[in-house]
Residue frames as qw, qx, qy, qz and C-alpha x, y, z in Angstrom:
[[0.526, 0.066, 0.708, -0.466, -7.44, -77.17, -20.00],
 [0.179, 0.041, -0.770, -0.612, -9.22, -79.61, -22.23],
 [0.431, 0.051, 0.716, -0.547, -12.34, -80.81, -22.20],
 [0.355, 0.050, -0.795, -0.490, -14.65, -83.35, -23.99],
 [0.644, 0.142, 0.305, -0.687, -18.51, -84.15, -23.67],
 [0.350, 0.065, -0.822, -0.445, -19.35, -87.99, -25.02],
 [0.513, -0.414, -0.637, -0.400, -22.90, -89.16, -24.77],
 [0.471, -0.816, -0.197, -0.271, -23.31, -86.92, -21.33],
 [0.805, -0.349, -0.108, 0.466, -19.96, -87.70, -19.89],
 [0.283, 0.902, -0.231, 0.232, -17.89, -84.55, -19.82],
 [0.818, -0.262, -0.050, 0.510, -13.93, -84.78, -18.94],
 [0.010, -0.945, 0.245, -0.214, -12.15, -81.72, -17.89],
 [0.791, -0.254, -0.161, 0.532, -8.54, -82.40, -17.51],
 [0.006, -0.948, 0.293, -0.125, -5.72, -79.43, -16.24],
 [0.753, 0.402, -0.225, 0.469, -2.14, -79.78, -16.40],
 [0.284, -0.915, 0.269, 0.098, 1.03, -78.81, -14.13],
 [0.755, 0.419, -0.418, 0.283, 4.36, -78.91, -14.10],
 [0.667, -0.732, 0.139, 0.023, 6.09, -79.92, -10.59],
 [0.156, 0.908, -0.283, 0.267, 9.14, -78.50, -10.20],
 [0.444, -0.538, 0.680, -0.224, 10.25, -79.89, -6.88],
 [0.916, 0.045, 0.382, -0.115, 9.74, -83.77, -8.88],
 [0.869, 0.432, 0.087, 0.224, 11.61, -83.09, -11.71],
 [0.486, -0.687, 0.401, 0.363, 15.19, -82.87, -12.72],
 [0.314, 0.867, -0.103, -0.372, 16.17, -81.17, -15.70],
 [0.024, -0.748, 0.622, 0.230, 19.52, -82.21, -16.25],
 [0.235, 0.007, 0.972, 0.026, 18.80, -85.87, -15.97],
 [0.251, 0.038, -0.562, -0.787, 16.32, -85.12, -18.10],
 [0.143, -0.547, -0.824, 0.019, 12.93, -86.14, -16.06],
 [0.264, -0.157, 0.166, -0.937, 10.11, -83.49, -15.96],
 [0.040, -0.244, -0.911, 0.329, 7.30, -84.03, -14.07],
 [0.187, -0.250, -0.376, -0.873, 3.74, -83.44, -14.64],
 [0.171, 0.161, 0.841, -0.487, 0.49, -83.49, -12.80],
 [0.272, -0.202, -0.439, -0.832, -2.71, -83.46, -14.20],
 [0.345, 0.056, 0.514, -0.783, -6.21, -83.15, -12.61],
 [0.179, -0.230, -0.723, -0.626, -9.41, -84.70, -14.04],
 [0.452, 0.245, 0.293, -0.806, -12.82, -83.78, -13.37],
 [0.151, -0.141, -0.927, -0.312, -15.38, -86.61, -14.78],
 [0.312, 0.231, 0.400, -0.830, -19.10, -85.26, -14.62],
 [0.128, 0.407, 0.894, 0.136, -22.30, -87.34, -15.61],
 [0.306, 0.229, -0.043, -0.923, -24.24, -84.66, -17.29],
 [0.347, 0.007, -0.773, -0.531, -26.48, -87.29, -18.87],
 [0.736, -0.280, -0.018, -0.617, -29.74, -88.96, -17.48],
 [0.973, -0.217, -0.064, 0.038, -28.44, -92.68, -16.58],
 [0.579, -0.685, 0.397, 0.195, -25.62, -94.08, -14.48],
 [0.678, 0.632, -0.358, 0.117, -22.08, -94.73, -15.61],
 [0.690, -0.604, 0.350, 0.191, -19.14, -96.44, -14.32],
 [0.039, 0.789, -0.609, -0.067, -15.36, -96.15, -14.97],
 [0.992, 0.055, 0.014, -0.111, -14.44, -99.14, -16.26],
 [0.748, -0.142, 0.164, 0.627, -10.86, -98.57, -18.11],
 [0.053, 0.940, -0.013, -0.337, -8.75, -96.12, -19.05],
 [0.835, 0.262, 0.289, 0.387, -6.49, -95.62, -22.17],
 [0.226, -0.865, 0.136, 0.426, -3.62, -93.12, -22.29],
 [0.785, 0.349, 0.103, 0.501, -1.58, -91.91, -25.21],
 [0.426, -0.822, 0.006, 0.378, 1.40, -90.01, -24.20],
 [0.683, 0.572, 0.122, 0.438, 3.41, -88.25, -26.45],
 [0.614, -0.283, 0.058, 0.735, 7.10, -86.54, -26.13],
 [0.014, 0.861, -0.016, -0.508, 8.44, -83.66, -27.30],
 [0.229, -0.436, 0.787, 0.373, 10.35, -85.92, -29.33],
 [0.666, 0.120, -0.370, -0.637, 7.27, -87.67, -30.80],
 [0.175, 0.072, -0.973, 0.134, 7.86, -90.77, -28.59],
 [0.624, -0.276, -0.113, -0.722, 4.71, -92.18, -27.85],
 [0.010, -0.027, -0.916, 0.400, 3.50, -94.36, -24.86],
 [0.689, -0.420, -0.406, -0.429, 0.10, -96.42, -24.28],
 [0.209, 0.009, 0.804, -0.556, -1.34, -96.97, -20.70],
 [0.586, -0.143, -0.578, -0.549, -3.79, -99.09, -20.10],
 [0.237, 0.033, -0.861, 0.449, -5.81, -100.45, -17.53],
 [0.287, -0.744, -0.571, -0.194, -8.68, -100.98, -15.05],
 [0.082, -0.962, -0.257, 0.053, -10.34, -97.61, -13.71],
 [0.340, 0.573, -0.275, 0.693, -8.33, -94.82, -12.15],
 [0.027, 0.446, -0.640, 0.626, -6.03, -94.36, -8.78],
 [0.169, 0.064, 0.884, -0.432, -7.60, -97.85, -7.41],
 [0.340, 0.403, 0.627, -0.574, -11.10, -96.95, -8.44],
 [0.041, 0.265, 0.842, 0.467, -13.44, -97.73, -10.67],
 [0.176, 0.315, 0.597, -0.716, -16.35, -95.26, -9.86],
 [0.051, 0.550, 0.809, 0.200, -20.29, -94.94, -10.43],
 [0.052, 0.273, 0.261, -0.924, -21.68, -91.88, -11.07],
 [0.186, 0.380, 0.906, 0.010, -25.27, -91.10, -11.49],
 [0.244, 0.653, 0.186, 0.692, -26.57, -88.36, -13.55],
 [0.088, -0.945, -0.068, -0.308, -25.12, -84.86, -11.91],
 [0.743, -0.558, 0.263, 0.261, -22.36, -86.76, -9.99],
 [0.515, 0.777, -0.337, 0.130, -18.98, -86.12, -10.67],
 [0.910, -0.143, -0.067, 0.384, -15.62, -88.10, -10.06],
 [0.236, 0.944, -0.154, 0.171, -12.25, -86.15, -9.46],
 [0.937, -0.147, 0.093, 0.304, -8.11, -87.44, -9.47],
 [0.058, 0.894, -0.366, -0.252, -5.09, -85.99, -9.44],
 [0.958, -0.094, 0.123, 0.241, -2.69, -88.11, -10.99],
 [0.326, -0.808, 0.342, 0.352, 0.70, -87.74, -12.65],
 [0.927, 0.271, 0.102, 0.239, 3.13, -89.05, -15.77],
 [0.405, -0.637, 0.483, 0.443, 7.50, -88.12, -16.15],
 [0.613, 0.780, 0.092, -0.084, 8.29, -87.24, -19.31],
 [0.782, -0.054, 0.122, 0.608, 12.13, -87.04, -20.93],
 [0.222, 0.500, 0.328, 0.771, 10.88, -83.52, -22.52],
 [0.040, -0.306, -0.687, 0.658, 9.99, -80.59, -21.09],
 [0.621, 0.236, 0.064, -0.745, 6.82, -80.52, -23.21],
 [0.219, 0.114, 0.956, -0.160, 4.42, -83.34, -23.83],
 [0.586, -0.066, -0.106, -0.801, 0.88, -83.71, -24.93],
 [0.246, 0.017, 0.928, -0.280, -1.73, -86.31, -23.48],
 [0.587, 0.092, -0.218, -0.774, -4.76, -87.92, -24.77],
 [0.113, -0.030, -0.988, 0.098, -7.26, -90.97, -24.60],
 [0.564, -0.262, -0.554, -0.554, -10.17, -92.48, -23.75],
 [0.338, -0.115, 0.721, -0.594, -12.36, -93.96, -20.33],
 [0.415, -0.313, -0.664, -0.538, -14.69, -96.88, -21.42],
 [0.371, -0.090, 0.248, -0.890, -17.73, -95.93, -19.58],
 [0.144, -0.187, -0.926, -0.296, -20.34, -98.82, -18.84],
 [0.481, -0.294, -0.029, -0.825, -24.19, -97.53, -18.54],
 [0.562, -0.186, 0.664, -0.458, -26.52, -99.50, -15.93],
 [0.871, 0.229, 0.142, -0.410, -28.19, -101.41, -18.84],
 [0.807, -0.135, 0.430, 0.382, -24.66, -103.26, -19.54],
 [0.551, 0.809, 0.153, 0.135, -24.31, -101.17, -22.65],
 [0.580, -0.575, 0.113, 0.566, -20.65, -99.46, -23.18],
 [0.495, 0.820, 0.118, 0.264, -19.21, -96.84, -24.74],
 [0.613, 0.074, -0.120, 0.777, -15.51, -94.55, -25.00],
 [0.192, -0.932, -0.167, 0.260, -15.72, -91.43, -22.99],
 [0.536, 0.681, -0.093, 0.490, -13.21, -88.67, -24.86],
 [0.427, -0.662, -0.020, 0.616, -10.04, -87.07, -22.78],
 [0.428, 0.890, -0.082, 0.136, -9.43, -84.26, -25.49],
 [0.712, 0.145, -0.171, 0.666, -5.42, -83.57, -25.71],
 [0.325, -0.943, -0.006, -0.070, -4.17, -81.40, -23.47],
 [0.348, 0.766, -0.414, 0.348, -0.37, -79.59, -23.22],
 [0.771, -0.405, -0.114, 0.478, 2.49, -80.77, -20.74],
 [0.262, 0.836, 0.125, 0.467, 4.31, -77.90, -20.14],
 [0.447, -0.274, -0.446, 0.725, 6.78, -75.76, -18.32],
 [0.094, 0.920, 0.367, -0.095, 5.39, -72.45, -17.47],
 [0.033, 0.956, -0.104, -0.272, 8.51, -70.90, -18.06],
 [0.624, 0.719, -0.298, 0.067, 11.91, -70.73, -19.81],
 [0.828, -0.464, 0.135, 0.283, 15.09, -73.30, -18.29],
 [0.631, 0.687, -0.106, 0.345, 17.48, -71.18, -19.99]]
């Protein structure tokens, strides 16, 4: 699990690896990951965009980009929290993920919430 605290925003993300999605041979693993977005701070925030860097086992690296996450763009107001499962398919079966959420405060101000890096992973050995 990773987890990163910028100017009151904390992100907790967790990690799987789904088994029944991927397919070894043909070289797709699947991953899921959870996030957990909690306003610990004193004024609202909203999910504006989000900015993924994905990185292989190979060192191949992919950017996402885009507005909010899974459709939504939420507001959360201090103690509220936001939570998504989402997903990314990898060629490797190990990965690492990282990035940013820009985060806009009621007074129009904006700033980059941290996603700390966090493992892709099988839990066990495909020998």
């Amino acid at each position: 699990m990773s987890v990163a605290v910028t100017e009151g925003i904390r992100v907790s993300v967790k990690s799987e690896y789904v088994a029944a999605q991927s397919v070894p041979r043909s070289k797709r693993y699947v991953f899921a990951y959870t996030v957990k977005i909690e306003n610990e701070g004193t004024s609202v925030a909203q999910l504006r965009t989000r900015h993924w860097i994905i990185t292989d086992g190979n060192g191949k690296v992919e950017e996402v980009r885009g507005p909010g996450v899974v459709g939504q763009q939420p507001t959360l107001k201090p103690g509220e929290h936001f939570e998504y499962t989402s997903g990314c398919v990898l060629e490797t079966p190990r990965g690492t993920m990282r990035g940013s959420y820009q985060m806009r405060r009621g007074d129009g101000s904006e700033f980059d919430a941290t996603i700390a890096p966090f493992d892709l992973l099988l839990p066990y050995s495909l020998n």
